[in-house]
C-alpha positions in Angstrom: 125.9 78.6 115.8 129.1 79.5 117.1 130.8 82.1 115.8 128.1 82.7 113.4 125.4 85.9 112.8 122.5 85.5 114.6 120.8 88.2 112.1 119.6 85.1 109.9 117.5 84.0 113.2 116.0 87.0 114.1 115.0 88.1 110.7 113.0 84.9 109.9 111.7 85.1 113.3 110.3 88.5 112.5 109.2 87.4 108.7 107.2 84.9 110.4 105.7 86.8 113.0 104.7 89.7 111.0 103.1 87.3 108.1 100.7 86.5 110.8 99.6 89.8 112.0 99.1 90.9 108.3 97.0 87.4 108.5 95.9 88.4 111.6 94.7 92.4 110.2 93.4 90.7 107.2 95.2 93.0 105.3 96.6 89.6 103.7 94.4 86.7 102.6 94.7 83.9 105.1 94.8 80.9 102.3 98.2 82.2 101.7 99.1 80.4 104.8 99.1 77.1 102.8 102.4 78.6 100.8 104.1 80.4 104.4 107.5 79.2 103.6 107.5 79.0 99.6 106.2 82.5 100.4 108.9 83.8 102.5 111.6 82.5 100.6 110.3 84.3 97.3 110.0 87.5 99.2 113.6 87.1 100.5 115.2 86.5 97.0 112.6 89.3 95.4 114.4 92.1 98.4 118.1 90.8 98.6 118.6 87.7 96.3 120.4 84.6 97.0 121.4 84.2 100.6 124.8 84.5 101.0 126.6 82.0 103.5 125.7 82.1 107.0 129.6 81.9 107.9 129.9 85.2 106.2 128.9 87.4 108.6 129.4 90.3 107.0 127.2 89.1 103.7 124.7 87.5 105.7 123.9 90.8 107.7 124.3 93.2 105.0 121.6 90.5 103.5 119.5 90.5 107.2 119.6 94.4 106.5 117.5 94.7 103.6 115.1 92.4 104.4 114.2 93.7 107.7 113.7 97.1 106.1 110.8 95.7 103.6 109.8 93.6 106.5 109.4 95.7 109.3 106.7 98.0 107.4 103.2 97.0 107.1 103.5 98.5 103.6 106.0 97.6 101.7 105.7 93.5 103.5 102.3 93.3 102.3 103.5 94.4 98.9 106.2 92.0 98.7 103.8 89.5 99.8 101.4 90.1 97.4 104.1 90.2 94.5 105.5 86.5 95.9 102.2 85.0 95.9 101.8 86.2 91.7 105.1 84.6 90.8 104.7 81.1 93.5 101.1 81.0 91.5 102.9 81.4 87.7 105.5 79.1 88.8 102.7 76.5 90.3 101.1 76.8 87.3 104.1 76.2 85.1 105.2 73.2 87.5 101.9 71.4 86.7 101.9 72.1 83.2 105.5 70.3 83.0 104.6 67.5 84.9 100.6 66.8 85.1 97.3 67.6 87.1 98.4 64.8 89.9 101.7 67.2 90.9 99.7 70.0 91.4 98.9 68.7 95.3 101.6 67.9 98.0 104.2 70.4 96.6 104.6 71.6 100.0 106.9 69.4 101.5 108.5 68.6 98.5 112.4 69.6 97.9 111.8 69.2 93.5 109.6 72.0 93.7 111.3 74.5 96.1 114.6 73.5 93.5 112.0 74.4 90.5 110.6 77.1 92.3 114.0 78.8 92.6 114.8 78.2 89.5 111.6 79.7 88.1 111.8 83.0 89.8 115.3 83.4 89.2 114.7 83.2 85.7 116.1 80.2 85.1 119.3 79.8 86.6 119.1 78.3 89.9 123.0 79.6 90.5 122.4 83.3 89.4 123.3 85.2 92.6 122.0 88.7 90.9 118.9 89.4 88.7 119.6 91.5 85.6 116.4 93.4 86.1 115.6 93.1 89.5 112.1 94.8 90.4 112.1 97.8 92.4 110.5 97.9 95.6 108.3 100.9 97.4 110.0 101.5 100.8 108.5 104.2 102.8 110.0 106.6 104.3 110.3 110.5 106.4 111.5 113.5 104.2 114.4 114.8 106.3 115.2 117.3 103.9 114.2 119.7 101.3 116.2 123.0 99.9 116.8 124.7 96.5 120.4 124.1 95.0 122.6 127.3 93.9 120.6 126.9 90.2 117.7 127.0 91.5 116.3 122.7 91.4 114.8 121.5 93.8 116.2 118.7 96.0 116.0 116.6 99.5 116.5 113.3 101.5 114.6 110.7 102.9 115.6 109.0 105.7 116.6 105.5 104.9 119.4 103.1 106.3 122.2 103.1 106.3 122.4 106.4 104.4 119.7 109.5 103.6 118.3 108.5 99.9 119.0 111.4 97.5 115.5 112.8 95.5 115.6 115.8 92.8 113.3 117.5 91.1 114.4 116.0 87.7 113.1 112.9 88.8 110.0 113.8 90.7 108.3 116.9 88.2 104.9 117.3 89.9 106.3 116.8 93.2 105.2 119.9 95.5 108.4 120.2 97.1 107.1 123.9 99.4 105.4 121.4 101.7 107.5 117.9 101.2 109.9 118.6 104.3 108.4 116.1 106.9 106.3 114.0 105.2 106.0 110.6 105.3 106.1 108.9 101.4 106.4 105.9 99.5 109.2 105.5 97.1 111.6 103.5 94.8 115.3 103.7 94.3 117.0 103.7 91.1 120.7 104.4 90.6 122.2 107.5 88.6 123.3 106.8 85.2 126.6 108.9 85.9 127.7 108.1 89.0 125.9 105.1 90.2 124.5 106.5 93.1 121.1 105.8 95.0 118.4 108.3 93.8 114.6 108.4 95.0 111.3 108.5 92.8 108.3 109.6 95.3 105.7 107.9 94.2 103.0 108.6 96.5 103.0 111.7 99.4 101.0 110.4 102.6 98.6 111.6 104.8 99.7 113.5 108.1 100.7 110.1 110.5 102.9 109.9 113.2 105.8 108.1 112.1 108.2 105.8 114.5 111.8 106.3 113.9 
């Protein structure tokens, strides 16, 4: 461990811990606790994608980062959850049809299928470091902003780390923007077509709820 991150550590720590208080909340189903570590690592590739090397400290936090974001909300970690345990079941499924009924128990333990599993949800390629389509994910977060432009759109910012995420009317048409400023919402980011840049969809507005910085 010397001279290495020690993001990697604390981030499984907390993936772990927070698994079981959504197990604990029931607000996941507790037979998912038969697939805890298949699980995991499908939520980690679905929010960052192939772990970079733990030497690269840089990579591996940048990596930590975005898990921890998912992770850390209720939310969006029972979300991602939920989405891991669909694909772990299709590639189960598929894993049984290739090799027969008897394979279907003791995959737990067993390195083939974590190297088939990767390869499943990474659509094949058990080297792809990037998905082509990678599947947005609903963050949550605080409106911090919400003004009218010089032509008269409306526009804001949620909070978001590292950087506010840009939202416009454009993108979000029967969004009341006279009462957004300060409210807590659940949205996805998509990049602008022009200049690449992170923009918001607000996909749900949230009741009133004190919300922890």
């Amino acid at each position: 461990m010397d001279g290495q991150s020690l993001h990697p550590y604390y981030t499984a720590a907390l993936m772990c811990l927070n698994f079981e208080k959504l197990k604990r909340d029931e607000k996941i189903v507790r037979d998912l606790d038969n697939h805890k570590h298949h699980l995991l690592l499908i939520v980690s590739e679905l929010i960052a994608g192939v772990c970079p090397s733990i030497n690269d400290s840089k990579k591996i936090d940048a990596y930590c980062n975005k898990i921890l974001e998912i992770v850390s909300d209720d939310t969006t970690y029972t979300a991602a959850i939920q989405e891991s345990s669909s694909k772990l079941q299709k590639a189960i499924a598929e894993w049984v049809r290739k090799r027969g009924q008897q394979y279907r128990h003791g995959i737990k333990d067993n390195p083939a299928f974590t190297k088939f599993l990767l390869t499943f949800i990474r659509g094949g390629n058990l080297d792809k470091i990037e998905y082509d389509n990678p599947q947005p994910l609903v963050l949550r977060g605080r409106v911090v902003k919400a003004r009218r432009d010089r032509n008269g759109y409306n526009y804001g910012f949620i909070q978001h780390s590292p950087e506010d995420v840009f939202f416009h009317e454009r993108d979000n048409e029967k969004l009341d923007f006279s009462s957004i400023y300060g409210k807590t919402v659940l949205y996805e980011i998509f990049p602008d077509s022009l200049n690449g840049e992170d923009r918001a969809e607000i996909l749900e507005v949230l009741a009133d709820e004190s919300y922890l910085i």
